[in-house]
Biotite code that builds the C-alpha atoms (Angstrom):
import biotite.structure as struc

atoms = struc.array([
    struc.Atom([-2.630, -12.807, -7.125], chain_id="A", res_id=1, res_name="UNK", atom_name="CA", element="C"),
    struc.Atom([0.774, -11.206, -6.745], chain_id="A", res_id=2, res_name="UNK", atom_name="CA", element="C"),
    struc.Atom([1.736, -8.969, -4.662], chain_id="A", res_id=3, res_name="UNK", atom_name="CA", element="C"),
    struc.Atom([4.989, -7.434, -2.918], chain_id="A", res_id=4, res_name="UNK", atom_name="CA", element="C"),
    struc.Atom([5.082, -6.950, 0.838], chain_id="A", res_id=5, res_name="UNK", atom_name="CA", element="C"),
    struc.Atom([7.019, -4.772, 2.515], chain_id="A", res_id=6, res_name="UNK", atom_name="CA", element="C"),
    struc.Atom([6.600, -5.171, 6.228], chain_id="A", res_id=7, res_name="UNK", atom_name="CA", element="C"),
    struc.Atom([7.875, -1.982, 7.880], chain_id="A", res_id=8, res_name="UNK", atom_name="CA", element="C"),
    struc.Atom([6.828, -2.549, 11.622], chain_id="A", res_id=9, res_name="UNK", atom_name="CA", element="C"),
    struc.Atom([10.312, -2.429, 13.071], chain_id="A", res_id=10, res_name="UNK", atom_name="CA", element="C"),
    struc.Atom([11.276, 0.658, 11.441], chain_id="A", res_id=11, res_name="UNK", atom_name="CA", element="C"),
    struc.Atom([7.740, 2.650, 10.955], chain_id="A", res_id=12, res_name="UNK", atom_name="CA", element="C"),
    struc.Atom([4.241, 2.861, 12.193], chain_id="A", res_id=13, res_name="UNK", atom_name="CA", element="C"),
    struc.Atom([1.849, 4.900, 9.902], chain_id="A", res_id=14, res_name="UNK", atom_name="CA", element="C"),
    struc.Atom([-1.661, 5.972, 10.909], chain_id="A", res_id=15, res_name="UNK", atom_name="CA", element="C"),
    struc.Atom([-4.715, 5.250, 8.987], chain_id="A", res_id=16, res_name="UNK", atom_name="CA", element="C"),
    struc.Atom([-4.884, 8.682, 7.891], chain_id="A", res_id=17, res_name="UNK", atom_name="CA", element="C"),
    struc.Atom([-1.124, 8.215, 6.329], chain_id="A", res_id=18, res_name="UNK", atom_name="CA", element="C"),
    struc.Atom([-1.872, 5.309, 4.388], chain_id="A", res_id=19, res_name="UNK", atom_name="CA", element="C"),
    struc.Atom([-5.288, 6.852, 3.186], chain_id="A", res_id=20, res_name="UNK", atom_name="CA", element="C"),
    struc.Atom([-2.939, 9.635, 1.939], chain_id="A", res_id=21, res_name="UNK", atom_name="CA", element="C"),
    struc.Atom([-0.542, 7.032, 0.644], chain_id="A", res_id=22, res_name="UNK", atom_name="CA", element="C"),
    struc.Atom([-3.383, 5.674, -1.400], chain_id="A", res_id=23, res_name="UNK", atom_name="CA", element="C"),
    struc.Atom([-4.283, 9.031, -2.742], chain_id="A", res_id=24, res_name="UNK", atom_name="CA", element="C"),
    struc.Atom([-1.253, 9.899, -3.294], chain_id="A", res_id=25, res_name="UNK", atom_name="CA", element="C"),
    struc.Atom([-0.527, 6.727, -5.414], chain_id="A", res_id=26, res_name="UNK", atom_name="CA", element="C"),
    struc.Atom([-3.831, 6.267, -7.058], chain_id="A", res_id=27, res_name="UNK", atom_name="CA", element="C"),
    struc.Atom([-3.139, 4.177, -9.558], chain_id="A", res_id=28, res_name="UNK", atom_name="CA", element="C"),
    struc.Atom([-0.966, 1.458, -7.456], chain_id="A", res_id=29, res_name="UNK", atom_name="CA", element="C"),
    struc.Atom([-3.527, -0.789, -5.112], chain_id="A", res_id=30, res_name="UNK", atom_name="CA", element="C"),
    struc.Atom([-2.058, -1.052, -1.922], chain_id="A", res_id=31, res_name="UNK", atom_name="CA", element="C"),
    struc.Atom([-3.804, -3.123, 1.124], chain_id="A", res_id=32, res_name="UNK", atom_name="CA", element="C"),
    struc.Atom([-2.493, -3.207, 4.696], chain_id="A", res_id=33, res_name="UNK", atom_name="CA", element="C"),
    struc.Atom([-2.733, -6.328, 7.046], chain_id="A", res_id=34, res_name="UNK", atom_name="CA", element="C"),
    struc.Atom([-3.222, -6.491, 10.666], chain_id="A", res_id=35, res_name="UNK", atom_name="CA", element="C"),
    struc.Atom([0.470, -6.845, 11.856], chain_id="A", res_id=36, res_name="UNK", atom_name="CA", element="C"),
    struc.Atom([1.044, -3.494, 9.848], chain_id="A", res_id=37, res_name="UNK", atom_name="CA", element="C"),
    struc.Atom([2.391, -5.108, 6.360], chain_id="A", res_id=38, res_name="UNK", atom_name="CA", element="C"),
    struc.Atom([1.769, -3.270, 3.260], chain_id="A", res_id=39, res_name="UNK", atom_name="CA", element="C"),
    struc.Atom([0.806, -4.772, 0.065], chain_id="A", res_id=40, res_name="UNK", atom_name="CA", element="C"),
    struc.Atom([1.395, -3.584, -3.044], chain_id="A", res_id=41, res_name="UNK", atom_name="CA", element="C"),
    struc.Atom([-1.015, -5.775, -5.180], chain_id="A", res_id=42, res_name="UNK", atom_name="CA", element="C"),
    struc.Atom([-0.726, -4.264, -8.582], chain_id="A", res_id=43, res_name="UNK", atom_name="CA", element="C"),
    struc.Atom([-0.584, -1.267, -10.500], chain_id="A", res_id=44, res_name="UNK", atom_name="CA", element="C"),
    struc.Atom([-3.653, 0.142, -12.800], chain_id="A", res_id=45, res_name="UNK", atom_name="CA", element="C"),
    struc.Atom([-2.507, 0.773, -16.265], chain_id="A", res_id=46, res_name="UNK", atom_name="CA", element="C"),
    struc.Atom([-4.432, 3.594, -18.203], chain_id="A", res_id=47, res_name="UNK", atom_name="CA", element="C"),
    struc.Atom([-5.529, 2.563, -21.712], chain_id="A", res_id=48, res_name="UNK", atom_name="CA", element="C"),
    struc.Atom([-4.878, 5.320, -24.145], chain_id="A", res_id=49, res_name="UNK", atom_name="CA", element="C"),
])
């Protein structure tokens, strides 16, 4: 699996309830978070027409 991580952790801390809105936010991009705080981006949903 791919995925792009972006560790922030030296720059910004964001609560659970930030990256729940994150998620909502961005439905159809998965994201994931790790223990240390990185975000993944794992991939994006693509709507079929």
């Amino acid at each position: 699996m791919d995925a792009l991580s972006i560790n922030f952790a030296l720059v910004l801390q964001i609560t659970d309830e930030q990256f729940f809105q994150l998620c909502q936010i961005n439905e159809l991009i998965r994201f994931e978070r790790n223990a240390d705080g990185t975000l993944l981006q794992l991939h994006i949903y693509q709507l079929n027409n």
